[in-house]
N, C-alpha and C positions, 0 to 999 in steps of 0.2 A: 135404440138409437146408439148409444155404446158401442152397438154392433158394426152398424154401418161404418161409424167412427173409426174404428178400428181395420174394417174395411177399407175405407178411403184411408186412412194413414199407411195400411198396406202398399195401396195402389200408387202411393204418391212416393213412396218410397223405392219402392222397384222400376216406378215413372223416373223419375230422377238415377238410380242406378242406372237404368237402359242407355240415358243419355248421357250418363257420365262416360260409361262403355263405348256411345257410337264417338263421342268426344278423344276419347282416347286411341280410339279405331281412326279417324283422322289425323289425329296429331304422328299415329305413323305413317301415315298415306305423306304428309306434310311434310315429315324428316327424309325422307327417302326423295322426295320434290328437291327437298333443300340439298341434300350432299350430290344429288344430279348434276344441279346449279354448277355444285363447289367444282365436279369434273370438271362441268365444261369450262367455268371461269379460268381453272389450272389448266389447261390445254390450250384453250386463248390464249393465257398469257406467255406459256412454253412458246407457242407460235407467234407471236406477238419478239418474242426475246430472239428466236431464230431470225427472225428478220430484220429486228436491229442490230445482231451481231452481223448477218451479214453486209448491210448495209456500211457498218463501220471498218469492217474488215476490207471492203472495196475502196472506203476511202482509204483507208492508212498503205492500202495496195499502190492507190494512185501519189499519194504523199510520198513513198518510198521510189516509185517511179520517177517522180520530178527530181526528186533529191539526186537518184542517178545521174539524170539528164543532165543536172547543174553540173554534178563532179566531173562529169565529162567536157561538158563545156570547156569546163576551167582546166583540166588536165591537158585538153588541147590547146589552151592557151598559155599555158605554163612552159608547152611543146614550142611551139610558135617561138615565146620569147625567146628561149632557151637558144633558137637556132640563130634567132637576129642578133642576140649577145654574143653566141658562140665568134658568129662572123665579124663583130663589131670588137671582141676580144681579138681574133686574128688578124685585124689590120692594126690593132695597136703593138703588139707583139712583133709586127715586122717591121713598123716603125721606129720600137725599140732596137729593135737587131741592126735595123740600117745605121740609126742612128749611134749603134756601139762601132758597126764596123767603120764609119766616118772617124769617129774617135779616135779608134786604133790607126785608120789608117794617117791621122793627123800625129799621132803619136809616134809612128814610124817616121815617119816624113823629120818630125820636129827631132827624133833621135838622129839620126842618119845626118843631119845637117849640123847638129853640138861636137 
């Protein structure tokens, strides 16, 4: 009986090594699944980041766009103004002028008669 005993504790021991072994024979089937994963997750998400950089990069394109568009706007009406002052300066300037040569010529007039 001893013998058997000895037998079966044999058997139950190398029973249990075997599955320890196929255990550990899956846990790398398992790690090699997992860092698969990890690829593909990091590729997603690299792909995942290229398209939100592109996407941002199109907005701040179109934001720098408008921004143009303003400064134009307004440079041409800075133009605009510029020329309605210009013209609005030049009638007061000949109205000055006229109104010195009036002066002078009342000057003239008023010396010429003392």
């Amino acid at each position: 009986m001893s013998e058997s005993q000895s037998r079966y504790s044999i058997v139950e021991r190398l029973t249990e090594r075997k599955l320890n072994i196929i255990s550990a024979k899956s846990e790398l089937g398992e790690a090699i699944t997992k860092k698969e994963n990890e690829v593909e997750e990091a590729k997603k998400n690299l792909e995942e980041y290229k398209q939100e950089s592109f996407r941002e990069q199109a907005a701040k394109e179109q934001q720098l766009a408008r921004e143009i568009e303003r400064s134009q706007a307004r440079l041409a009406l800075v133009k605009s103004q510029k020329t309605q002052k210009e013209s609005a300066y030049d009638l007061q300037l000949k109205a000055v002028d006229e109104a010195l040569k009036k002066i002078e010529e009342v000057s003239k007039t008023a010396g010429s008669q003392s």
